[in-house]
C-alpha positions in Angstrom: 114.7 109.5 98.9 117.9 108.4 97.3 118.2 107.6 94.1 119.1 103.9 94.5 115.6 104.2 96.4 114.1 105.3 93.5 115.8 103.0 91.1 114.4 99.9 93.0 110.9 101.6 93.7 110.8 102.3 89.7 111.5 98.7 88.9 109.4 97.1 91.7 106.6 99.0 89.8 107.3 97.7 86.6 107.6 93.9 88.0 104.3 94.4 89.8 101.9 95.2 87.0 104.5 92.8 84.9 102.5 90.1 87.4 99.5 91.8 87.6 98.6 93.1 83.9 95.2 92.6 82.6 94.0 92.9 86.5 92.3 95.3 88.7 95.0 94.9 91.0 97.1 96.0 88.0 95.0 99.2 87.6 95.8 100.0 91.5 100.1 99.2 91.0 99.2 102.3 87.9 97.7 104.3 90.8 100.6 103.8 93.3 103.0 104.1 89.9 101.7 107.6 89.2 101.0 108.7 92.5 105.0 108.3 93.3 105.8 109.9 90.2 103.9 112.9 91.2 105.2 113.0 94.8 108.5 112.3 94.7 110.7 115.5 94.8 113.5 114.3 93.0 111.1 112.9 89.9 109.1 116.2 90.0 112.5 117.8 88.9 113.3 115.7 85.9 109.4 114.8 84.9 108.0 118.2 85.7 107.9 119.5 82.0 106.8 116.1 81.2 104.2 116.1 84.1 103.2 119.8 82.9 102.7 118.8 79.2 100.3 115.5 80.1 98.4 117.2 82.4 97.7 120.3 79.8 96.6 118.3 77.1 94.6 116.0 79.4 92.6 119.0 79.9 91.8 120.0 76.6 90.1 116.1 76.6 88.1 116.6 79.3 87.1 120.2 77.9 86.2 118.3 74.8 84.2 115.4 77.4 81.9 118.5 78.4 81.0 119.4 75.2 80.3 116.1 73.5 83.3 117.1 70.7 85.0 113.8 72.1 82.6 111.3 71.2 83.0 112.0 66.8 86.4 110.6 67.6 85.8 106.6 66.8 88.8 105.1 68.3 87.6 102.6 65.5 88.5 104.4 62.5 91.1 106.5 63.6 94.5 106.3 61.6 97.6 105.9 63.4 100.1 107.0 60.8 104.1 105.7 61.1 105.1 109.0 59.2 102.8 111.1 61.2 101.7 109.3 64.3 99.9 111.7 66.0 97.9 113.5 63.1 95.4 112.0 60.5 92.1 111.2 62.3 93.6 111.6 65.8 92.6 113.9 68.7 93.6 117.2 68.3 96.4 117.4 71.2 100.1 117.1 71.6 100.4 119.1 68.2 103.9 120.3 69.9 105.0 116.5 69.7 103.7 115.8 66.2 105.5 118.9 64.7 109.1 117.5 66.4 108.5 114.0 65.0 107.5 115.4 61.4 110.5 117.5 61.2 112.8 114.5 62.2 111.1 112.3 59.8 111.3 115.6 57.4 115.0 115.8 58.0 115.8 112.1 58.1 116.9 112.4 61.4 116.9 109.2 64.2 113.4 109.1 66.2 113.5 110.1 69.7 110.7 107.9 71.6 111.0 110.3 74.5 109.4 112.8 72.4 105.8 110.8 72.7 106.9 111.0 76.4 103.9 112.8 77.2 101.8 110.9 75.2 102.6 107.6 77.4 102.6 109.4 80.7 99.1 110.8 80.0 98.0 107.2 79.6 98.9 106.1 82.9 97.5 109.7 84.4 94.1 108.9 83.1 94.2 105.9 85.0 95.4 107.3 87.8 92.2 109.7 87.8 89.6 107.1 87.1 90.7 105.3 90.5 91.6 108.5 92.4 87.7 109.1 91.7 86.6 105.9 93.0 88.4 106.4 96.1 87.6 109.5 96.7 83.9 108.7 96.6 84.5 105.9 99.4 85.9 108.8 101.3 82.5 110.8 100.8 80.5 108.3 101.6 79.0 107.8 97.8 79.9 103.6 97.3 77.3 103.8 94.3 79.7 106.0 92.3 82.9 104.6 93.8 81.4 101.0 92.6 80.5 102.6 89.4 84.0 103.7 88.7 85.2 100.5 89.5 83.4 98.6 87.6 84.6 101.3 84.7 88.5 100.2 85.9 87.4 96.3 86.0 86.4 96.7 82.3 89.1 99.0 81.4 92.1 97.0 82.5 91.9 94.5 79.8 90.2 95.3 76.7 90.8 95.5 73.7 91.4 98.6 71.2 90.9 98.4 67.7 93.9 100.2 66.3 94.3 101.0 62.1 98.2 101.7 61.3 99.7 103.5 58.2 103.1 102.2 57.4 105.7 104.1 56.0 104.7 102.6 52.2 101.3 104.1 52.6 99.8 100.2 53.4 96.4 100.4 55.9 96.6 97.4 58.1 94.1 97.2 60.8 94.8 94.8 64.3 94.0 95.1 67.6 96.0 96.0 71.1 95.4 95.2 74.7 95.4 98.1 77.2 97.3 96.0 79.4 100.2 95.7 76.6 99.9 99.1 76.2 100.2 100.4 80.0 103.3 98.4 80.3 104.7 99.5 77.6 104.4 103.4 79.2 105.2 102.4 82.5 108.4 100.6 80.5 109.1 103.6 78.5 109.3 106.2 81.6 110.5 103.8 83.7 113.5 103.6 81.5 113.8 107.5 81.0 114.1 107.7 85.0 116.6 104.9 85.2 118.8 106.9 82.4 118.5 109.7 83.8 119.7 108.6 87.0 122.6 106.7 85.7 123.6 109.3 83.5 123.9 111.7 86.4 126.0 109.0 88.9 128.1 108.5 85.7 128.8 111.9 85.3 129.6 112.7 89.4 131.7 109.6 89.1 133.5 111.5 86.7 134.4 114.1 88.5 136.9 114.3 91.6 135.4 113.8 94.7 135.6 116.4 97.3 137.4 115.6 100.4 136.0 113.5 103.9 137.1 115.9 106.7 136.1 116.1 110.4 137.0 119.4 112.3 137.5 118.3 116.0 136.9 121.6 117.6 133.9 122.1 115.8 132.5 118.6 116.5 131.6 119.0 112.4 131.5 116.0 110.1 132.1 116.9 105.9 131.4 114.0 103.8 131.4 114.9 100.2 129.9 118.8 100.4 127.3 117.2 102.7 128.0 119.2 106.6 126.6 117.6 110.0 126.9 118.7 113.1 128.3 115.6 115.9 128.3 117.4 119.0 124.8 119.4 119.5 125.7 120.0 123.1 128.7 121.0 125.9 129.4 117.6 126.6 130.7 115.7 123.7 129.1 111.8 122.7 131.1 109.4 122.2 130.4 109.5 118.1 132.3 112.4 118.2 135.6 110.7 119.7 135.0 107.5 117.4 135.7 110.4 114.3 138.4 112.0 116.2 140.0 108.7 116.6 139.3 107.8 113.1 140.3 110.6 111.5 143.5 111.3 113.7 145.0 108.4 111.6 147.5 108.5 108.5 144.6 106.3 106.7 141.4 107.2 107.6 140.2 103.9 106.3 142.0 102.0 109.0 139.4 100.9 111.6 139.6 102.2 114.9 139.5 100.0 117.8 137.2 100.1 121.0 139.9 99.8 123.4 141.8 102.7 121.9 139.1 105.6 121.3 138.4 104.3 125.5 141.6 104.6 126.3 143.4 107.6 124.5 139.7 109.5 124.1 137.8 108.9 127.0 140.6 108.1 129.0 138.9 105.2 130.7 139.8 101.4 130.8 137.9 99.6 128.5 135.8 96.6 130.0 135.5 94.2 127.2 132.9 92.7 128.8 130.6 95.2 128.5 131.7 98.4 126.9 131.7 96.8 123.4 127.5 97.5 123.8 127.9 101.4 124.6 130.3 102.0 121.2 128.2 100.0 119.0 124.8 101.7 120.6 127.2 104.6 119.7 128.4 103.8 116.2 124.2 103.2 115.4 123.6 106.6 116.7 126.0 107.7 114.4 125.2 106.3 111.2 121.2 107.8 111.9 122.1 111.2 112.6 124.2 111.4 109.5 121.3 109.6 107.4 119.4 112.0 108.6 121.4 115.0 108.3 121.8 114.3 104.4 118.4 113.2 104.1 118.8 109.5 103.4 121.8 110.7 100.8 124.2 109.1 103.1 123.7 105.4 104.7 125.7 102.9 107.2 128.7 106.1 107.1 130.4 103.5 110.0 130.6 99.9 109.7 131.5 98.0 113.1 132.0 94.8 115.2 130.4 93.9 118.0 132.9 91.4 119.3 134.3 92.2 122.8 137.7 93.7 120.9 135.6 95.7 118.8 136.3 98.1 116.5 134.8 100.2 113.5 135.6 102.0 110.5 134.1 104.3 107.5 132.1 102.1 105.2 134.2 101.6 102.2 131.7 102.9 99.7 131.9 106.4 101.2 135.9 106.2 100.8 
């Protein structure tokens, strides 16, 4: 999937349980949310350390679910510290995280959010596994438990979660947050570190000089930025591969190419304007889907075209 793809997937997320928070229906947009996450190739290479971390400490949890060492941990009286957020009376996990944010706080250095990454991400997993378990018990024919476990999400997805919170003075002050405040908030937070991520990369390869758009005629072989496909896959050449030879034989390959010329000069045919318009756009589409799929969705609409009887068509100027 292309990044763009991602972008707008990432944000549709984040819009959905915007609408939907404090809803079962927002507990299932958490299930879709992760399940992408954990799917998607490109988000497995920048969240897999991330990914790795949750999924370790969520382990030690349910280690300490099994033997009953979870329930002395009142969610009630535990202390969540400003100078030491993830210490005091909390669950012993993420010490990894706790010893970076001491030593920044230590050093007087700014606080990285992305640090806690894990700790937000984890959130959302153990969502993810309450309704993975619900379905999975349709699937085995057990509704009983699959109810069970939803009723567990239809209570889960708004409550509320006493909280008691140290400042940095050393004042106690004891409130109360929603779970649905606190799933958008993670969904917000990694949502954003994808989105930087992502634009931090196209910044940086806009940055650099672009290698060249080339098309080698007597190998029937497209080059669009580093990425190679193949035009001709047989003896007899398609008329794609004429459309680039006619578009790439010009001084400016961003000039368009017209219908009557590739005909004429290429095919060496007359060109019927009444009809032969249909066969170069059918042309043109076939195109633009073998090199989407080529690059594996990297590169979209390569040709732009018209389909008037004097047609013509043209690389797509973003590709230029």
């Amino acid at each position: 999937m292309t990044t763009d793809k991602i972008k707008n997937k990432i944000e549709s997320f984040i819009s959905q349980y915007q609408e939907n928070s404090g809803t079962f229906e927002g507990f299932r947009i958490i299930f879709d949310f992760v399940g992408f996450l954990k799917s998607e190739p490109y988000l497995q290479k920048i969240l897999g350390d991330v990914l790795e971390r949750a999924e370790s400490q969520k382990q030690i949890m349910l280690q300490m679910k099994e033997t009953k060492e979870l329930d002395k941990y009142d969610p009630g009286k535990m202390v969540f510290d400003l100078k030491n957020p993830l210490d005091s009376s909390a669950l012993p996990v993420f010490k990894q995280e706790n010893d970076s944010w001491q030593k920044k706080i230590k050093n007087q250095e700014d606080l990285n959010i992305f640090i806690l990454l894990p700790i937000y991400l984890l959130d959302l997993i153990i969502v993810h596994g309450l309704m993975a378990k619900a379905q999975d018990n349709i699937k085995s024919n057990n509704p009983e438990e699959a109810n069970r476990l939803a009723q567990i999400a239809k209570e889960e997805c708004f409550s509320l979660a006493p909280i008691n919170i140290k400042d940095v003075q050393g004042d106690l002050k004891s409130t109360t947050v929603s779970t649905a405040s606190f799933h958008l908030e993670c969904m917000g937070l990694i949502g954003k570190y994808i989105l930087d991520t992502i634009g931090a990369e196209e910044f940086l390869a806009n940055s650099k000089p672009k290698p060249p758009i080339s098309f080698d005629k007597d190998k029937s072989v497209l080059n669009v930025r580093g990425e190679v496909i193949k035009i001709a896959r047989q003896k007899d050449r398609p008329i794609d591969h004429y459309i680039l030879e006619c578009i790439f034989s010009k001084d400016d390959i961003s000039d368009p190419a017209d219908f009557s010329e590739i005909s004429r000069d290429y095919l060496k045919e007359e060109y019927d304007k009444a009809k032969d318009w249909n066969k170069f756009r059918h042309a043109c589409d076939n195109l633009n889907k073998k090199i989407e799929k080529d690059t594996r969705d990297k590169i979209n609409d390569f040709l732009v075209y018209s389909t008037e009887k004097l047609g013509w068509c043209k690389i797509n100027q973003k590709h230029l």
